[in-house]
C-alpha positions as CSV (number, residue, x, y, z in Angstrom):
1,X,-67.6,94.1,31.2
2,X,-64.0,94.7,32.0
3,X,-63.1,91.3,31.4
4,X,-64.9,90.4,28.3
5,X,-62.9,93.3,27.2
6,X,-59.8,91.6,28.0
7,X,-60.9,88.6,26.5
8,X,-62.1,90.2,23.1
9,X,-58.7,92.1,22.6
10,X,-56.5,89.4,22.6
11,X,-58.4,86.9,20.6
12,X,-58.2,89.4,17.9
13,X,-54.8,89.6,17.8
14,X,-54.4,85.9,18.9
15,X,-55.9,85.8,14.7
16,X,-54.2,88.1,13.7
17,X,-50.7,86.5,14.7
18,X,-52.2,82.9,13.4
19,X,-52.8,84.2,9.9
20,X,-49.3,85.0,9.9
21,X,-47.7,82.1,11.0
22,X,-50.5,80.0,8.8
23,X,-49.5,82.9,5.8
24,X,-45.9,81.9,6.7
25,X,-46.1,78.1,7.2
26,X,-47.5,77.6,4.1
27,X,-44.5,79.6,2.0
28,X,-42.5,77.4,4.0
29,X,-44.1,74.1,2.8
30,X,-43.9,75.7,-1.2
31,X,-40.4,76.9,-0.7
32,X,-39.6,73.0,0.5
């Protein structure tokens, strides 16, 4: 239980931190 915790928390911010480098990357590519 303990551990599926672990797991579970991070992913969400693991998607969390990828929509905003993805949010990022792609003002990036229309600034360019």
């Amino acid at each position: 239980m303990n551990k599926f915790k672990k797991v579970k928390f991070p992913r969400r911010i693991f998607v969390i931190v990828t929509k905003k480098f993805y949010n990022r990357f792609i003002k990036t590519a229309i600034t360019t």
